[in-house]
C-alpha positions as CSV (number, residue, x, y, z in Angstrom):
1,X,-20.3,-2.2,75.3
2,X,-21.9,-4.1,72.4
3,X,-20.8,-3.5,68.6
4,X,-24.2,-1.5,68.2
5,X,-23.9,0.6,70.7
6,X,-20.7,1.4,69.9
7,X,-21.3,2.9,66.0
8,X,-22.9,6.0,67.2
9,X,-20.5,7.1,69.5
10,X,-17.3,6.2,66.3
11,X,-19.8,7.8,63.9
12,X,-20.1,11.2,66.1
13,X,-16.3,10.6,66.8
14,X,-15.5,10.4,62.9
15,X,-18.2,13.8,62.6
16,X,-15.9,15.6,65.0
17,X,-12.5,14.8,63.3
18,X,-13.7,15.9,60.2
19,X,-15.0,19.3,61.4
20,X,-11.6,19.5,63.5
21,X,-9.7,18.6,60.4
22,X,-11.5,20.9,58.6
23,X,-10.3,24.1,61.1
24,X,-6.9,22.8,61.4
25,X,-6.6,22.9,57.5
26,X,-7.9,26.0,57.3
27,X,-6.1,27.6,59.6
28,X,-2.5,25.9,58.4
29,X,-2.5,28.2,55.5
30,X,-3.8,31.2,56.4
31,X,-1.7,34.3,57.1
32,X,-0.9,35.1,61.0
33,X,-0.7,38.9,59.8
34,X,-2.2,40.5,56.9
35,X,-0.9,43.8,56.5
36,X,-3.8,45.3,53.9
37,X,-5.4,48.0,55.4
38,X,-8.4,48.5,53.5
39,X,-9.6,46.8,49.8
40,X,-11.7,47.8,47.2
41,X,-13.3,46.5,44.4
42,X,-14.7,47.9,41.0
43,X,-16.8,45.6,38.2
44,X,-15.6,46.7,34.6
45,X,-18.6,45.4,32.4
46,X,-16.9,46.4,28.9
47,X,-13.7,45.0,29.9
48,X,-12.1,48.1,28.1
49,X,-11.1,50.5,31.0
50,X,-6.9,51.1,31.7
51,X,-6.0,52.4,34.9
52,X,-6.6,56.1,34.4
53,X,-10.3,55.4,33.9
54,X,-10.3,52.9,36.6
55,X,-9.2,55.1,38.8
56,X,-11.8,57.7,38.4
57,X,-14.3,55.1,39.4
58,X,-16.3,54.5,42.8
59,X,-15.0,51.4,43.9
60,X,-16.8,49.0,46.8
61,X,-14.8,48.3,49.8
62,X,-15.0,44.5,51.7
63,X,-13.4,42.4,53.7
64,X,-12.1,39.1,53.3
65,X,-12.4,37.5,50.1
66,X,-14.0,38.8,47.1
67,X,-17.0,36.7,46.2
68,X,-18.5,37.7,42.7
69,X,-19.2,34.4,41.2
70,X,-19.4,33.7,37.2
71,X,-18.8,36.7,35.5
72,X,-18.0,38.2,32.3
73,X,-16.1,41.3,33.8
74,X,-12.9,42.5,34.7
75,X,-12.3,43.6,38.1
76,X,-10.2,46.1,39.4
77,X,-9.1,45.4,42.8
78,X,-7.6,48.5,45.2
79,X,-5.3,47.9,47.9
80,X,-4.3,50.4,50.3
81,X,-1.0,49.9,51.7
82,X,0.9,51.1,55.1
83,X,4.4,51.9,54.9
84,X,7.1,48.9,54.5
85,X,10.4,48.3,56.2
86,X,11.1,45.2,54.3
87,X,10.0,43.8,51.4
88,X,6.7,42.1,51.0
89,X,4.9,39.2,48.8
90,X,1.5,39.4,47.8
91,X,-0.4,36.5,47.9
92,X,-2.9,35.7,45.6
93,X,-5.3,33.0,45.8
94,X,-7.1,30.7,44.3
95,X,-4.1,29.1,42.0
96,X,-6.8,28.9,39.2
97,X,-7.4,32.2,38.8
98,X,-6.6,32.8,34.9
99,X,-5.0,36.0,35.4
100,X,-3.7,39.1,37.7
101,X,-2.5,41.7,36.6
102,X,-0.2,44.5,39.3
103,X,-0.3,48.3,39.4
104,X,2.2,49.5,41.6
105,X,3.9,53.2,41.8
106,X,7.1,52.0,42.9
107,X,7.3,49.3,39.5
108,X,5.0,51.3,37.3
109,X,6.8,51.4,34.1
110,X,7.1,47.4,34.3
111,X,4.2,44.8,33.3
112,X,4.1,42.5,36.0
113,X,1.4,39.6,35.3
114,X,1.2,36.0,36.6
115,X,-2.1,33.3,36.7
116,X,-3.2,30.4,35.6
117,X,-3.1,31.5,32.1
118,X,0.9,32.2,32.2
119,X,4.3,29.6,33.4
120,X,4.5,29.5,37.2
121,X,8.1,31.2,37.2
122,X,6.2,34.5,36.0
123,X,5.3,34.9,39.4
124,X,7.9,36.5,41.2
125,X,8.7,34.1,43.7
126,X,8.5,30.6,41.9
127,X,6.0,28.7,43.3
128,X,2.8,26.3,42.5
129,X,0.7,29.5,43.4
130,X,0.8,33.5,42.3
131,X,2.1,36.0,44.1
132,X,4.3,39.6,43.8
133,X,7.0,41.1,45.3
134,X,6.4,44.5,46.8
135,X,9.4,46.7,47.7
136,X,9.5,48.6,50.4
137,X,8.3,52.0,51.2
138,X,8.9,54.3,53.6
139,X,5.3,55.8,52.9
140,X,2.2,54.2,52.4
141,X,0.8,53.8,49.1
142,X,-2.4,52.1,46.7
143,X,-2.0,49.4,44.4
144,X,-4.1,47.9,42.2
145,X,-5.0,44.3,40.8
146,X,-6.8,43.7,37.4
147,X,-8.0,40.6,37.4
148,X,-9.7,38.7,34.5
149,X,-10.5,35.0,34.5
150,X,-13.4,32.3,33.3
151,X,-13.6,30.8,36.5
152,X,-15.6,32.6,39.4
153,X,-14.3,35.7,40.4
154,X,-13.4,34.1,44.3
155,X,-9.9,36.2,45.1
156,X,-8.4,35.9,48.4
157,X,-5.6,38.5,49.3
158,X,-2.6,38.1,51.4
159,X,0.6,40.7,52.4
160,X,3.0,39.4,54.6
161,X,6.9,39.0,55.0
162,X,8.3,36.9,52.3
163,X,9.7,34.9,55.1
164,X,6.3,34.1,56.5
165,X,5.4,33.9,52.6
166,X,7.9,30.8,51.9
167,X,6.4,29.1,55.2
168,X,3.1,29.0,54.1
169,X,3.9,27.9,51.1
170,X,5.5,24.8,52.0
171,X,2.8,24.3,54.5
172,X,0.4,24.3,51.1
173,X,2.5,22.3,49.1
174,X,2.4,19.4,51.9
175,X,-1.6,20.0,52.2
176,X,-1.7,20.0,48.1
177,X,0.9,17.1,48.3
178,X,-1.5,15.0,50.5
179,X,-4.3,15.8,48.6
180,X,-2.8,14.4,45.9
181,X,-2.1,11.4,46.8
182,X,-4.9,10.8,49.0
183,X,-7.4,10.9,45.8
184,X,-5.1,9.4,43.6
185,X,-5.1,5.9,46.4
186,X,-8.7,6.1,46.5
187,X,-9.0,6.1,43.0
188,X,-6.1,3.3,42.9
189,X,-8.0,1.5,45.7
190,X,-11.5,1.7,44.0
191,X,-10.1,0.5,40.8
192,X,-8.4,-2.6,42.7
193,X,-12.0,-3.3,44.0
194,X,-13.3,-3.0,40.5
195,X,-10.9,-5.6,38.7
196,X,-12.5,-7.9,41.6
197,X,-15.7,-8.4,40.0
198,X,-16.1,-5.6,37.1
199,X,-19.4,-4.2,38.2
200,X,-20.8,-1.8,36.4
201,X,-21.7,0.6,39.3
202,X,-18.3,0.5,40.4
203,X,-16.8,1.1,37.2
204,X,-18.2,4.3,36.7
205,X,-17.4,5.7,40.2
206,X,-14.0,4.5,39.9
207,X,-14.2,6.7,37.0
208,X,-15.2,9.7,38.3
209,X,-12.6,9.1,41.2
210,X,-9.8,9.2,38.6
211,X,-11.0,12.7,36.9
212,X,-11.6,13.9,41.2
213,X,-7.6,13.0,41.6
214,X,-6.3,14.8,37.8
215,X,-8.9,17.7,39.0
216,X,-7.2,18.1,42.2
217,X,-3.7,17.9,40.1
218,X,-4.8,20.3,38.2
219,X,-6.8,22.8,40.6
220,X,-3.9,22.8,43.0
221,X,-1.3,24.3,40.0
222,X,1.1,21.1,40.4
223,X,0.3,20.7,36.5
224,X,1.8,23.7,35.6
225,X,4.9,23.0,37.3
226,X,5.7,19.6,36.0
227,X,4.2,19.3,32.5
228,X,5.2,22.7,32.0
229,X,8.1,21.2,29.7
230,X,5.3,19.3,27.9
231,X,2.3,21.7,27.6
232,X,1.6,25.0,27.7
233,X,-0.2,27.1,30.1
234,X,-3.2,27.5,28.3
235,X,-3.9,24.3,26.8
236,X,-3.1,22.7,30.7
237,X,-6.1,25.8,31.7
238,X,-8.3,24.3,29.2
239,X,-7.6,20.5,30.6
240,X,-8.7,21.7,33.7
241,X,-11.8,23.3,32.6
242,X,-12.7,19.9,30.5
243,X,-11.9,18.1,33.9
244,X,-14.3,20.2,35.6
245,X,-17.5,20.0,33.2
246,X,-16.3,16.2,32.7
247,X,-16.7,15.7,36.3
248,X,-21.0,15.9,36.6
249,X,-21.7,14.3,33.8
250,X,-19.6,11.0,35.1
251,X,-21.2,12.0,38.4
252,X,-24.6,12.3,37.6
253,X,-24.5,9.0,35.4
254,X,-23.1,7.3,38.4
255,X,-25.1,8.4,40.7
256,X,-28.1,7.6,38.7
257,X,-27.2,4.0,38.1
258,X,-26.6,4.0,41.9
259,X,-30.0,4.8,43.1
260,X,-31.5,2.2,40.0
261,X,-30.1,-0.7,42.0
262,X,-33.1,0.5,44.6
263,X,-35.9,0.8,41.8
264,X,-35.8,4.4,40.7
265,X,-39.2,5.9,39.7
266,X,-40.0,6.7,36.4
267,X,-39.9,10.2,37.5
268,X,-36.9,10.8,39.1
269,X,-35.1,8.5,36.1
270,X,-36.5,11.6,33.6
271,X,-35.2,14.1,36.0
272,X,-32.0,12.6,35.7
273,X,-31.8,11.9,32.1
274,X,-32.7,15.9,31.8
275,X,-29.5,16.4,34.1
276,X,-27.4,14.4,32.0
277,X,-28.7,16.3,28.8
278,X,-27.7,19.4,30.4
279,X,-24.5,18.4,31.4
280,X,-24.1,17.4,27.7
281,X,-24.7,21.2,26.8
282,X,-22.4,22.2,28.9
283,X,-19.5,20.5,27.7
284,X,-20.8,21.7,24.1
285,X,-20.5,25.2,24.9
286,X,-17.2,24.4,26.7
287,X,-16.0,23.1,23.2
288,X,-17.6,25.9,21.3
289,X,-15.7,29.0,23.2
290,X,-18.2,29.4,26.0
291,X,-15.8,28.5,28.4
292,X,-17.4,31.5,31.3
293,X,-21.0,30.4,30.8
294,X,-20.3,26.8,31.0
295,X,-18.5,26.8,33.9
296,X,-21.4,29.2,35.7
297,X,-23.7,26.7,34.4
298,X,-22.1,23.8,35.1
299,X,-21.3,25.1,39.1
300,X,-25.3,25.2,39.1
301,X,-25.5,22.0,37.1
302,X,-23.6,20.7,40.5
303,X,-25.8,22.3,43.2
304,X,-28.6,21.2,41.0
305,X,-28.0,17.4,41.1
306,X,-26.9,17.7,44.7
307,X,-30.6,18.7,45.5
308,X,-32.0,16.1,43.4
309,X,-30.1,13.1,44.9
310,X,-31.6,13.8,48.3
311,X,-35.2,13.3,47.3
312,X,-34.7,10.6,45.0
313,X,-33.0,9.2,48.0
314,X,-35.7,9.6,50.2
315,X,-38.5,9.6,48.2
316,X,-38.2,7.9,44.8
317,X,-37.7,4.3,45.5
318,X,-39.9,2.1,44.8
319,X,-40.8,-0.4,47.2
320,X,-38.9,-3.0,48.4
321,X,-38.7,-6.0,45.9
322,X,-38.2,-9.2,47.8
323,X,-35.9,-10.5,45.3
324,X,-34.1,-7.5,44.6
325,X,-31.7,-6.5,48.1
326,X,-29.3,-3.9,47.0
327,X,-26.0,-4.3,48.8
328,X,-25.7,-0.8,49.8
329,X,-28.0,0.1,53.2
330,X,-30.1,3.0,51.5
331,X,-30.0,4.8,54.8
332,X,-26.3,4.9,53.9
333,X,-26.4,6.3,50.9
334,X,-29.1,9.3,52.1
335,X,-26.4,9.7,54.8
336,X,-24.0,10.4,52.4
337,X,-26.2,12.4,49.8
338,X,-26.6,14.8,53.0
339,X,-23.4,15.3,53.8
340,X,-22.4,15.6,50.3
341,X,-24.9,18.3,49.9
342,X,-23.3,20.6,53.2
343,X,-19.7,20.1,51.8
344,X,-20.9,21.0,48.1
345,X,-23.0,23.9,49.3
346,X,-19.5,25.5,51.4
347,X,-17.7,25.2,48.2
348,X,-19.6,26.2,45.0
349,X,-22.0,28.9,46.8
350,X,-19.4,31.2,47.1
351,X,-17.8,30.3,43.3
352,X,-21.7,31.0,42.7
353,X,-21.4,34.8,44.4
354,X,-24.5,34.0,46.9
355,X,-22.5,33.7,50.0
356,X,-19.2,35.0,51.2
357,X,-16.3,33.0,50.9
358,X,-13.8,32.6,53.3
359,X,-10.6,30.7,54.4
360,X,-12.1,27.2,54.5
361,X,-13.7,28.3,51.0
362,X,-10.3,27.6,49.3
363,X,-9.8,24.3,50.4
364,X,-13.4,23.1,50.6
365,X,-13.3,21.3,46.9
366,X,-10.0,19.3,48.0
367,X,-11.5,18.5,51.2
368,X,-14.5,17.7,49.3
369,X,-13.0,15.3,46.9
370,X,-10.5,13.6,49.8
371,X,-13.0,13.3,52.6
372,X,-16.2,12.6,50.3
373,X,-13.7,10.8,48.4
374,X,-13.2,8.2,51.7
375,X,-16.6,8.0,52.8
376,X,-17.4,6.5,49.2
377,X,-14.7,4.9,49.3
378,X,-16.1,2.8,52.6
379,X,-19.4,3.0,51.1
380,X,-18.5,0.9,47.9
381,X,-16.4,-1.1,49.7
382,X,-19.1,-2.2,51.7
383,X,-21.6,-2.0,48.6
384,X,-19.4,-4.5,46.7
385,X,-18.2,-7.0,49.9
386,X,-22.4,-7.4,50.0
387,X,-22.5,-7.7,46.6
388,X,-19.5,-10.8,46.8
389,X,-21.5,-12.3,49.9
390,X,-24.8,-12.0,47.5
391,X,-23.0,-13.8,44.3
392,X,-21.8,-16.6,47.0
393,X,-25.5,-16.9,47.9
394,X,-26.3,-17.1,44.7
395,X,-23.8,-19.5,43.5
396,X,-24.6,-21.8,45.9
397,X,-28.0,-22.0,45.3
398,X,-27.3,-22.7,41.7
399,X,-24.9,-25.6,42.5
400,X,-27.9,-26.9,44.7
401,X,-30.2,-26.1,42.3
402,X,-28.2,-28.1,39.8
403,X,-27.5,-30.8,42.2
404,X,-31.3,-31.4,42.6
405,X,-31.9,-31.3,38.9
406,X,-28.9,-33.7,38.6
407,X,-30.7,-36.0,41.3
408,X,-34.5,-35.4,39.5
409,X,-32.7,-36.6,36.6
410,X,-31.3,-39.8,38.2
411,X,-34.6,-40.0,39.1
412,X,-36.3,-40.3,36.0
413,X,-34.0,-42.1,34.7
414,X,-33.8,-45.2,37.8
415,X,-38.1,-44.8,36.9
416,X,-37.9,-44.7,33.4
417,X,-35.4,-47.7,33.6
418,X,-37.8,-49.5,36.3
419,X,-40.9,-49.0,34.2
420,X,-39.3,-50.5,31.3
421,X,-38.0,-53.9,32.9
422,X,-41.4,-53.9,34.8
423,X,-44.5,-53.5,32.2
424,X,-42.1,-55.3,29.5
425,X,-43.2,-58.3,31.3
426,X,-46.9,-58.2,31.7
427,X,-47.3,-57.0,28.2
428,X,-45.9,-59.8,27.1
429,X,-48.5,-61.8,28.5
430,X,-51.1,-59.9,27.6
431,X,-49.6,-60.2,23.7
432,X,-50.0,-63.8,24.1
433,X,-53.5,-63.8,25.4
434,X,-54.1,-61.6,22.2
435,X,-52.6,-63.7,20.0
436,X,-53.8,-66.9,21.2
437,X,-57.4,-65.6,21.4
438,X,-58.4,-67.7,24.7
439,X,-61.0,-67.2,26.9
440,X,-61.9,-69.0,30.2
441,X,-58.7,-70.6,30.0
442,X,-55.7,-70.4,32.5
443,X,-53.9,-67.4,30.4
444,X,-57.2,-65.6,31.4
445,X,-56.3,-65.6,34.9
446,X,-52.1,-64.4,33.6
447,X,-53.8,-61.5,32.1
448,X,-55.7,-60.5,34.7
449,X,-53.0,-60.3,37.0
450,X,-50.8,-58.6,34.4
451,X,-53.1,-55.9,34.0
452,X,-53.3,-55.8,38.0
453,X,-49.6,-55.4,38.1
454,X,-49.3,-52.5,35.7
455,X,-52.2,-51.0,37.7
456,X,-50.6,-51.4,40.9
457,X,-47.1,-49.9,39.4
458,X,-49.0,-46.7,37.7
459,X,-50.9,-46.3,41.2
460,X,-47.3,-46.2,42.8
461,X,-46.0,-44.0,40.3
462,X,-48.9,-41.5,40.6
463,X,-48.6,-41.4,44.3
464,X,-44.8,-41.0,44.1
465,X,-45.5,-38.1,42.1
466,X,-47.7,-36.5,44.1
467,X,-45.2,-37.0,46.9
468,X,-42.8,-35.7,44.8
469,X,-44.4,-32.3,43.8
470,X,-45.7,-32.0,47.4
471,X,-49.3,-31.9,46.2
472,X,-50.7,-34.7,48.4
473,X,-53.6,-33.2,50.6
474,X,-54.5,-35.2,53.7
475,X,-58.2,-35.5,54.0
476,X,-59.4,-36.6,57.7
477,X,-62.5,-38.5,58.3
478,X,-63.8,-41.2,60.5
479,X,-63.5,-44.6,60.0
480,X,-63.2,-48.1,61.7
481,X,-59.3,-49.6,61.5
482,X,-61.1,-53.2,60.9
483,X,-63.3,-52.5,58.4
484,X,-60.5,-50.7,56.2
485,X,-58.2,-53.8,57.0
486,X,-61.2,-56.3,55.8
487,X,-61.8,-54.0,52.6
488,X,-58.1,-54.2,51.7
489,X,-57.8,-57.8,52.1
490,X,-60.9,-58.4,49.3
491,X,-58.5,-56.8,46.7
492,X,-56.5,-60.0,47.6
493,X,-57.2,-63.8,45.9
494,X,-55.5,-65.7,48.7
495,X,-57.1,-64.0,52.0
496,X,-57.0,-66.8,53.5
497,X,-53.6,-66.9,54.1
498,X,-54.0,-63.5,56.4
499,X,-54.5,-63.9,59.9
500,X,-56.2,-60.8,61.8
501,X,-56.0,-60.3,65.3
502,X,-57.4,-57.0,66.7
503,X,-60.0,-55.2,68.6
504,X,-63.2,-54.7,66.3
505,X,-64.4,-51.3,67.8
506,X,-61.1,-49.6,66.9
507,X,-61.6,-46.0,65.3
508,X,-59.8,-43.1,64.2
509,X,-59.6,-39.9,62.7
510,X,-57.0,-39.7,60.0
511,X,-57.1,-40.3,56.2
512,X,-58.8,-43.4,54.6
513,X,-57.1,-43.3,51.5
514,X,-53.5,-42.9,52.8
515,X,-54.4,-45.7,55.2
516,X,-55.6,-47.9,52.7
517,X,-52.3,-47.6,50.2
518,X,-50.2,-47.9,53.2
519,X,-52.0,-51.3,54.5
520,X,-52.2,-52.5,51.1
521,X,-48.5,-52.0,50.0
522,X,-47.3,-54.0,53.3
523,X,-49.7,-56.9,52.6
524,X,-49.1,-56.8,48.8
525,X,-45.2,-57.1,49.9
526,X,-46.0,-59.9,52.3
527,X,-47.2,-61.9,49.7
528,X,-45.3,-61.4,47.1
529,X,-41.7,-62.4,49.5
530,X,-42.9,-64.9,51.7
531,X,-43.0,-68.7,51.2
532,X,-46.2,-69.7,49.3
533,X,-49.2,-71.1,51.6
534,X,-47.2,-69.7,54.0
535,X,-49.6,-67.2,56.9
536,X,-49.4,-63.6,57.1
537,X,-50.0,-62.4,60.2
538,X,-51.9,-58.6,61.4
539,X,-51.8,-57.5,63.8
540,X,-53.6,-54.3,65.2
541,X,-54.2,-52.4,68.7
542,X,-54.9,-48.7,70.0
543,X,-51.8,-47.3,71.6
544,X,-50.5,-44.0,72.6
545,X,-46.7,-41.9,72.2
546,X,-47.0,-39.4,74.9
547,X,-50.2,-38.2,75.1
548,X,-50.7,-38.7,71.4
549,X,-53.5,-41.3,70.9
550,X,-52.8,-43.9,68.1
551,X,-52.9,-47.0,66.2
552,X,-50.2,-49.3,65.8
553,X,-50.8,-52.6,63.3
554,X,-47.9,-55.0,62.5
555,X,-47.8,-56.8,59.4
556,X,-45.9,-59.9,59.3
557,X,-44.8,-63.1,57.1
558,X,-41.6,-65.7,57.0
559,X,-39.0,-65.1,55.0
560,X,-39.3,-66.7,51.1
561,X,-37.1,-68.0,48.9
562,X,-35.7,-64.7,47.5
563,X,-34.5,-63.9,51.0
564,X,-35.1,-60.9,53.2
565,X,-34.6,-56.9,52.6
566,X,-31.5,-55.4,53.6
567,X,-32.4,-53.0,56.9
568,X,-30.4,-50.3,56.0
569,X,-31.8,-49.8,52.4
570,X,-35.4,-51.1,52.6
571,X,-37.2,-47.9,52.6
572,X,-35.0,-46.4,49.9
573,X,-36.4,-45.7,46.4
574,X,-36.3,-48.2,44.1
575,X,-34.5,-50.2,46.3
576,X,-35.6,-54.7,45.7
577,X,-33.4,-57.2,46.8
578,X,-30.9,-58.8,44.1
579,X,-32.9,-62.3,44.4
580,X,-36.0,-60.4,43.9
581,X,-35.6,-59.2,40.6
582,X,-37.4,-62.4,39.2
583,X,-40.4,-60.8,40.0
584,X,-42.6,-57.5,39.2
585,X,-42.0,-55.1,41.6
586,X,-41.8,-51.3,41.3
587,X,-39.4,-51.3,44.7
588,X,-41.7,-47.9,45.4
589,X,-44.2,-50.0,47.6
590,X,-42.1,-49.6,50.8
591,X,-40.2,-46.0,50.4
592,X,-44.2,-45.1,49.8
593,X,-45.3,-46.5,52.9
594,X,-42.5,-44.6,54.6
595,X,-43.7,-41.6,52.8
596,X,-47.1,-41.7,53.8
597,X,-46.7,-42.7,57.4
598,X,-44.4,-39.9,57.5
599,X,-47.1,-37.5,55.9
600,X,-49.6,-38.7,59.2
601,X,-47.0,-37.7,61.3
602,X,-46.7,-41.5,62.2
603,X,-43.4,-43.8,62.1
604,X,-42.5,-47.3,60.7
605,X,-39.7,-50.1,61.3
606,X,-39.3,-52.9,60.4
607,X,-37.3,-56.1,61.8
608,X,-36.0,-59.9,61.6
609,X,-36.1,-62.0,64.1
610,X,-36.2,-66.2,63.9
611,X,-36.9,-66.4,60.1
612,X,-40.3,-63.5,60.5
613,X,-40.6,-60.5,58.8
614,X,-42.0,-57.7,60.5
615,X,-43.2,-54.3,59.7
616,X,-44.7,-52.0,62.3
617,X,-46.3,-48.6,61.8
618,X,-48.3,-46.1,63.9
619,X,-50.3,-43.5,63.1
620,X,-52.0,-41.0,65.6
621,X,-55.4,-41.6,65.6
């Protein structure tokens, strides 16, 4: 089975567990026997009513858990009661509910209160959560909860054996335990990843993964168990309500510099902005007292942002910039916005009041933050192991990029250095044949040639440059091979030293002007090394490689006094042999040639043998 056909059966496999987690989590906590027989709710809108008016009021009977959403109310919640043979504990859930207050006939001249609001050892039995002792009763009996709180009014009841009771709670501490520190070694993990290469992106999600971990310190009611010698209860309630308005604002700013790595649109980059604005008002009324309405707001805020991710996702990115490859696939990230938007939608629509809660309800956020938590977590890992294989790329191809300004440089200065010894010399000349003022005389001829030498090394230098800057343009026409020869050799005063042996009727299709510099720069060398008088020999017939018609010429002369080229370096730039610096030369003529045989798709070698010289170069014809 190949690696790709593997990942969908380990990404339906990693679906399943989570869905399976999800049950088993559920179901850890929940009570094997609830012993309520019937519940009732009633809203109190002036927040003024005491029992005996409460009690004269319809109430609304449901099942499971109460799911009102963001409320300014009170509600009165009536539980009916069977008969006890032991006594009982009352479980009350979420552990952020503010505060819950019991009515029971058997206590009733005692105030018994416990929540979010007040020390955990208020509850009856000590514990992380709230709950109440109930005594038993031979005869069944109704009860009532008044229960007042900033958050949504989501209230999950439970009446079992305190036996059972203590069971389930330590089954919930180890969940609340692992939450813990599950959130707290992504964030730990993230932030490790960060110190790596300080990327902005990351920093901010590593952020928000820190506020996700104290959030789910908080949430869980670990907070008001060990900073309880440190704090109060109300000002840790109001950390955890600045945790949880904090929490979009990091999010949405995140989330927002996420999706810019792909080029945002204008549009969507306003709709965030607007988002972030919002979020800003919610912590404003947060600060100012409006602690209910923020946190409504804020739950919408949530759902809000959720929706928008998607289609920004989807469809606001621009198109795909060539030089801009983000590191993170963006079918990943809509992946992720998707799922993010299920999990979300099981937690805050029931805080909202639009759908029911139930079991999986009160864990949803923590299973939110740990599982959404990991996927991230893989996500940015992946997003910033790209983004570490991208700087390598990068790197490199500065170091090259310097390395071939470093060699232009060399360059320059090897031509700048060669230009200088070179023309130095025929200027002077020429200076002389100024000052002097002659005519007809033999410095006339000296300047002729000097000005011929400058113009054969600024010829050089122009077509180096244009071999340089890969400009050079090959321009095919006819032509006869003897004829070009015969037209090169008139540039020369001593042709008569040139011995041409070829067939007359040779043609070929190629380019005249690249011919011509390449012929001319193997002659011009001839003369200019060999001994003086001494023949030059061409040589010139039609040949093939493979079925690649051709022309292959041979130019050859004796070795002079300043000795022969070495073989290894004689087509190198600015290469000239150390006896031959007594002479003008360029040493471009040859790595030309090279050049421009190359640039025909031809070859040249050249060779020694018994004192002779010999250069041979074919071209396809």
């Amino acid at each position: 089975m190949t690696r790709q056909s593997k990942r969908p059966l380990l990404i339906k496999t990693f679906i399943c567990l989570i869905f399976i987690g999800i049950g088993l989590l559920g179901n850890l906590a929940k009570a094997e026997d609830n012993h309520i027989l019937n519940q009732a709710y009633f809203e109190d809108k002036s927040n003024a009513l005491d029992l005996e008016a409460v009690k004269k009021k319809t109430f609304t009977s449901y099942d499971g858990m109460l799911s009102e959403g963001y409320k300014p109310s009170t509600f009165w919640i009536r539980l009916k009661i069977p008969a006890l043979d032991q006594e009982m504990a009352l479980r009350v859930r979420p552990a952020y509910t503010e505060a819950v207050e019991l009515f029971d006939p058997d206590t009733e001249n005692s105030k018994r209160i416990t929540g979010a609001k007040y020390p955990w050892r208020a509850s009856d039995i000590p514990s992380y959560g709230h709950n109440f002792k109930l005594q038993a009763d031979k005869q069944g009996r109704e009860i009532y909860l008044k229960v007042k709180s900033s958050r949504s009014y989501l209230v999950a009841l439970d009446l079992i054996p305190i036996g059972e009771y203590m069971n389930i709670d330590h089954t919930d501490q180890l969940l609340n335990t692992g939450y813990i520190i599950f959130t707290l070694a992504l964030a730990i993990g993230l932030f490790g990843t960060w110190l790596s290469n300080r990327e902005w992106v990351l920093g901010v999600f590593t952020l928000q993964q820190f506020i996700a971990f104290f959030h789910t310190f908080l949430i869980v009611g670990y907070a008001r168990i060990f900073l309880d010698r440190y704090f109060d209860d109300q000002t840790i309630n109001a950390a955890s309500h600045g945790l949880i308005v904090t929490y979009p604002l990091i999010a949405i700013f995140a989330n927002k510099l996420l999706l810019e790595d792909y080029g945002l649109k204008r549009s969507f980059q306003y709709v965030f902005n607007a988002l972030l604005l919002i979020s800003a008002g919610v912590i404003t009324l947060m600060v100012f007292g409006y602690t209910g309405v923020s946190l409504n707001i804020n739950a919408e805020l949530v759902m809000a942002t959720l929706v928008t991710c998607i289609p920004a996702a989807f469809f606001g990115i621009k198109k795909k910039n060539p030089e801009q490859d983000p590191a993170l696939p963006i079918y990943a990230l809509r992946a992720y916005y998707v799922f993010n938007l299920i999990m979300w939608s099981i937690a805050v629509l029931p805080l909202l009041g639009i759908v029911q809660g139930g079991e999986i309800t009160l864990h949803s956020l923590l299973l939110y933050n740990m599982i959404s938590g990991l996927l991230f977590f893989w996500l940015l890992q992946y997003r910033a192991r790209s983004m570490l294989k991208n700087e390598i790329v990068k790197a490199n191809a500065m170091k090259k990029q310097a390395e071939n300004e470093r060699f232009r440089r060399e360059e320059q200065s090897k031509l700048m250095s060669m230009l200088t010894h070179e023309i130095r010399t025929p200027l002077s000349v020429l200076k002389l044949v100024v000052d002097r003022k002659v005519a007809g005389s033999d410095l006339e001829d000296f300047a002729n040639r000097a000005v011929s030498n400058i113009d054969s090394i600024i010829d050089r230098c122009l077509q180096l440059d244009q071999l340089d800057f890969r400009v050079l343009k090959i321009n095919k026409t006819d032509f006869n091979f003897r004829d070009l020869i015969n037209s090169v050799l008139d540039d020369f005063e001593d042709r008569s030293r040139v011995d041409v042996h070829g067939n007359s009727d040779i043609w070929l299709v190629s380019d005249g002007d690249i011919c011509r510099i390449i012929i001319s720069n193997l002659i011009g060398n001839a003369f200019k090394y060999s001994e003086p008088l001494s023949n030059i020999y061409i040589n010139f017939k039609e040949t093939s490689q493979g079925k690649i018609r051709g022309i292959q010429f041979e130019v050859m002369n004796t070795v002079g006094g300043m000795g022969s080229p070495d073989p290894e370096h004689v087509f190198e730039k600015y290469y000239r042999n150390s006896s031959a610096t007594k002479i003008s030369g360029s040493g471009l003529g040859l790595f030309l040639v090279k050049e421009l045989v190359g640039a025909l798709h031809g070859d040249v070698t050249y060779s020694i043998n018994n004192e002779l010289i010999k250069f041979t170069v074919w071209i396809p014809a």
